[in-house]
N, C-alpha and C positions, 0 to 999 in steps of 0.2 A: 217146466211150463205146463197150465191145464188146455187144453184143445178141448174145443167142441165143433161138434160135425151135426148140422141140420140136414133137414130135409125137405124138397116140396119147391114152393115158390120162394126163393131165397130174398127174393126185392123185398115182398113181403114180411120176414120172418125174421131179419137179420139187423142185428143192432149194434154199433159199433164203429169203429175200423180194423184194418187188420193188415200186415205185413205181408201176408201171399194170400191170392184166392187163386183157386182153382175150379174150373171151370173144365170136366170131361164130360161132353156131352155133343150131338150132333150140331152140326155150324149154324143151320138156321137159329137156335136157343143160345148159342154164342154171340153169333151177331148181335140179336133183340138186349141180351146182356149186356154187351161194350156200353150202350149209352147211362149202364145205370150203374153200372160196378165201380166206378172211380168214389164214385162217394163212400163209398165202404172202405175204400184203400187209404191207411199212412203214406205219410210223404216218403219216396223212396220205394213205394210198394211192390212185388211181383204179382203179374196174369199169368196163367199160369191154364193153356187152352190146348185140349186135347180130344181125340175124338171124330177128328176132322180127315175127313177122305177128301184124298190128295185132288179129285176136281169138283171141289169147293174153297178150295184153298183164297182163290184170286175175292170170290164175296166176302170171306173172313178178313182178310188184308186189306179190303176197301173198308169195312168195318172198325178196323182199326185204326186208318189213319184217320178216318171221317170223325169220329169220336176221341182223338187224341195220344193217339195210344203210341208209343216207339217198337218195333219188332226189336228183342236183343238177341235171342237165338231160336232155332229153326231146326226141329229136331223129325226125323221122318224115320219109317217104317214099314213096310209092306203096304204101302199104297196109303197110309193114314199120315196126319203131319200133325206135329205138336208144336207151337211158339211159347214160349217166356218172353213177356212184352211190359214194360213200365208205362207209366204214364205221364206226359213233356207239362 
């Protein structure tokens, strides 16, 4: 398979769908994300959000549901919290 990796303002920049986005960056630019990244996503897609310190978690998760999104797992580390989340 060919992969490409942009940069910058991705709403802007990014054409297509795609099967996994990933999204490692701090939660405020995560959250403002959820309302626009499902249009980029295949049916079936993974979010794929990283970056987030563990007391931001509960605004990311509201973010989530507000925008559509299902948490499927919930991955943590030294203080930071990572989800894999589809979209319903």
């Amino acid at each position: 398979p060919q992969y490409k990796i942009l940069q910058g303002n991705l709403t802007d920049k990014v054409e297509g769908k795609f099967d996994v986005v990933v999204a490692n960056i701090v939660a405020d630019v995560i959250i403002m994300f959820c309302k626009d990244v499902a249009s980029f996503m295949n049916d079936n897609a993974v979010f794929i959000t990283s970056g987030i310190i563990d007391t931001r978690e509960q605004d990311v998760t509201d973010a989530f549901r507000k925008y559509g999104f299902t948490i499927k797992a919930r991955h943590t580390e030294g203080g930071w919290v990572c989800f894999e989340c589809i979209k319903e």
